[in-house]
C-alpha positions in Angstrom: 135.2 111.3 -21.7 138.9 112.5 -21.1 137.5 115.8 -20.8 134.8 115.0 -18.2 137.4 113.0 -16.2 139.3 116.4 -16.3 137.0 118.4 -14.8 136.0 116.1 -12.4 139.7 115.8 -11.1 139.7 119.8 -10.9 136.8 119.5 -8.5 138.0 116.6 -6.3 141.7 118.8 -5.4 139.9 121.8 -5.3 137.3 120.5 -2.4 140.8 119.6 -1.1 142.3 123.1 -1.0 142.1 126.2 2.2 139.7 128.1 -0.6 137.5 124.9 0.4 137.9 124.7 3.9 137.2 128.6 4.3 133.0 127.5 4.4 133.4 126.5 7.4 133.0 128.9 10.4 135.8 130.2 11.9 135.0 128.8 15.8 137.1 130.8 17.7 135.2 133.8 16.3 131.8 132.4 17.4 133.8 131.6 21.0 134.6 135.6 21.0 130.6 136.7 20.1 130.1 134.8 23.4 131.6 136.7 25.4 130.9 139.8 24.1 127.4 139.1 24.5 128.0 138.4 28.1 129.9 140.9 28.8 127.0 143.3 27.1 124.4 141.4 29.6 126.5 141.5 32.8 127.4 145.1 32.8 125.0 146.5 35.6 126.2 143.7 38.0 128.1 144.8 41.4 131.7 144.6 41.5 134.4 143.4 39.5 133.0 141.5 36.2 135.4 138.7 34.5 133.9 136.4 31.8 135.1 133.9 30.3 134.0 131.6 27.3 135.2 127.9 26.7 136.8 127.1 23.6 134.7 124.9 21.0 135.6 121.7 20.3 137.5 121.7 17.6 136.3 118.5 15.5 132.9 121.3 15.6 132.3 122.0 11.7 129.8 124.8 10.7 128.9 126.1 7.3 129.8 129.6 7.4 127.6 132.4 8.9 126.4 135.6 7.4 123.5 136.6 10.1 124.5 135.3 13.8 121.6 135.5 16.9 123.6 135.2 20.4 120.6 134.3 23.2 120.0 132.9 26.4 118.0 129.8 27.1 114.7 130.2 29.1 115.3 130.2 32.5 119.1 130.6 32.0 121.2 133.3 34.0 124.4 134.9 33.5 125.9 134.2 37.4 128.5 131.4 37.6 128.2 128.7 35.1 125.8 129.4 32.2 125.5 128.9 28.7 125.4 130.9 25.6 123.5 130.1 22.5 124.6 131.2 19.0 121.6 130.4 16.1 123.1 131.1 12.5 120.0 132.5 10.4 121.7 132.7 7.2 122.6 131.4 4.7 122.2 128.0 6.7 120.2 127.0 10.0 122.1 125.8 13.1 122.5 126.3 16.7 125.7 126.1 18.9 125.6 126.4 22.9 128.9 127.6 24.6 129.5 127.6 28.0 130.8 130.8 30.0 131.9 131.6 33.0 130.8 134.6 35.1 133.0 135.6 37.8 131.8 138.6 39.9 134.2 139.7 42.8 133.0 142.2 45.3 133.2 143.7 49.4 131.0 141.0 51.3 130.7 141.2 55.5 132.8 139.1 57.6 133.1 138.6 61.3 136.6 140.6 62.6 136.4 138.8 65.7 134.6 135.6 67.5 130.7 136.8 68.1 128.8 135.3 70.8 125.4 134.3 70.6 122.9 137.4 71.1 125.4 139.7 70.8 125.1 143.2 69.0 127.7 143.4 66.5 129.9 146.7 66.4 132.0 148.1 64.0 135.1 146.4 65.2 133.2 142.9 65.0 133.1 143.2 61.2 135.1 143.9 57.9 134.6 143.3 54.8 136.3 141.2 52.4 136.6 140.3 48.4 135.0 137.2 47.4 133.2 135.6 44.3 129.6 136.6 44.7 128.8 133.9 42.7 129.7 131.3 44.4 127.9 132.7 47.9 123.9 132.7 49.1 122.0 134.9 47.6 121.5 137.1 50.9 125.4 137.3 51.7 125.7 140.7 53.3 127.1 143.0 51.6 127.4 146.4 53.1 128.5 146.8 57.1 125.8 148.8 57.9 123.7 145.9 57.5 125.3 143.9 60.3 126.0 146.2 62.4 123.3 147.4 65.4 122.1 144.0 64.8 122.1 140.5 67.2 124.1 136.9 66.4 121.6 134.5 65.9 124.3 132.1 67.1 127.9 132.0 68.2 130.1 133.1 65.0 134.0 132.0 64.3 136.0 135.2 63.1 136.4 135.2 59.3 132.4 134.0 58.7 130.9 135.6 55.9 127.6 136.8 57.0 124.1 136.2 55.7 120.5 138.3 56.5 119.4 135.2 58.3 122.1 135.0 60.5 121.3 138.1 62.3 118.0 140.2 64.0 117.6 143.8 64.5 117.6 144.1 68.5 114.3 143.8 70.3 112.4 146.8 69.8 109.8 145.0 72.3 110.6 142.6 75.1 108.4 139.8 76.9 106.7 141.2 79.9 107.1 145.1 78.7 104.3 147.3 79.0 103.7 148.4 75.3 100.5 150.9 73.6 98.2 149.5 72.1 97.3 151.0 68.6 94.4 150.3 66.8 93.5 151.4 63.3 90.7 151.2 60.7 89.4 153.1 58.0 88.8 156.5 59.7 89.5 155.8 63.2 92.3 155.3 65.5 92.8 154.5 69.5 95.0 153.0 71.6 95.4 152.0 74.9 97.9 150.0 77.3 98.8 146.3 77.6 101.6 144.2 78.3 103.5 142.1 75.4 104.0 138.6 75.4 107.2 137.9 73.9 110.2 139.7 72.4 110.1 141.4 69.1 111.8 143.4 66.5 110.2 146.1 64.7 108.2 144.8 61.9 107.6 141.8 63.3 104.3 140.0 64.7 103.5 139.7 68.3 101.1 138.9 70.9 100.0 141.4 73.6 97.5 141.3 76.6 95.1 144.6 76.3 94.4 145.7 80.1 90.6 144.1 80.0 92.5 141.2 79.6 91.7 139.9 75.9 94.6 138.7 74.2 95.4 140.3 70.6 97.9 140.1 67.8 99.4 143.0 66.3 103.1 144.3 64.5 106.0 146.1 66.4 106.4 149.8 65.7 109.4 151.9 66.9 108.5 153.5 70.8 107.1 149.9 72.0 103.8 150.6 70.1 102.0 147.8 68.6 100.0 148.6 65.9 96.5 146.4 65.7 94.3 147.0 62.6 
């Protein structure tokens, strides 16, 4: 009996002792294979890349892992706020979710100067400007030459950063404006004249009058043709 209580006393301080405590995982290591597998998933993103992974809470305990599985949830995406998942598949089973933080800063458009409604923006009515792409639309613009050559939707303030649906290409067709008619079909094509009905970009639809008078529906093409298949 004094011998049992002996060992049994051994066991209870060594449970007690760092040897002990090393079984658990080391959470600031599992906070570090976060990030590195975002950074490993963000790397074809535009601009300047900065990640960041929240610290684990540290009441977290873990056994130990030997064989560590970073993924994504379904659906999830690295941009902005996301989270991490880390599954242990040996020697035990569990799953941990860390939050990160993508920050992606690049050029995106701004107005230079106050724009007028209709306008055609010029070089000298835009810059660009760094910004976190992630907390911005979708369509920001990003490059000048897609804003300028184009038309203000409506008035602007200088400093605006600019979206695709904020602006049109210019009318490649106006209301009233005599226009060609093409039409197309599997082995044939003629045209003829007519007169449009509203104002159009190319690529868009529009309405146009042939000169017999029926009324037809066709897409803008560059040299005021409308193309009717």
């Amino acid at each position: 009996m004094p011998l049992l209580r002996l060992i049994l006393s051994i066991v209870l301080a060594a449970a007690g002792t760092p040897a002990a405590w090393a079984a658990d995982q080391d959470l600031g290591e599992l906070q570090r294979a976060a990030e590195v597998y975002a950074r490993g998933q963000t790397v074809n993103l535009p601009g300047q890349v900065d990640i960041a992974a929240a610290p684990i809470d540290p009441r977290t305990r873990l056994g130990r892992c030997e064989s560590l599985q970073p993924f994504l949830p379904p659906g999830a995406k690295l941009w902005g706020t996301a989270n991490v998942g880390l599954r242990c598949l040996k020697p035990e089973n569990w799953t941990v979710f860390i939050p990160v933080t993508v920050k992606v800063t690049g050029d995106v458009v701004v107005t230079a100067l106050p724009v007028r409604r209709g306008q055609v923006l010029g070089p000298e009515d835009v810059r660009l400007e760094r910004a976190d792409l992630t907390q911005l639309p979708a369509d920001v613009l990003t490059d000048l030459q897609r804003a300028v050559g184009k038309s203000a939707n409506v008035a602007f303030p200088a400093g605006l950063t600019l979206r695709e649906d904020m602006l049109r290409a210019p009318f490649a067709v106006t209301a009233g404006q005599r226009v060609r008619i093409l039409f197309q079909g599997e082995g044939f094509s003629v045209s003829s004249e007519g007169r449009a009905l509203s104002s159009a970009s190319v690529g868009e639809p529009i309405q146009v009058r042939a000169a017999s008078g029926k009324l037809l529906s066709g897409v803008v093409q560059d040299g005021g043709v409308v193309l009717v298949r």
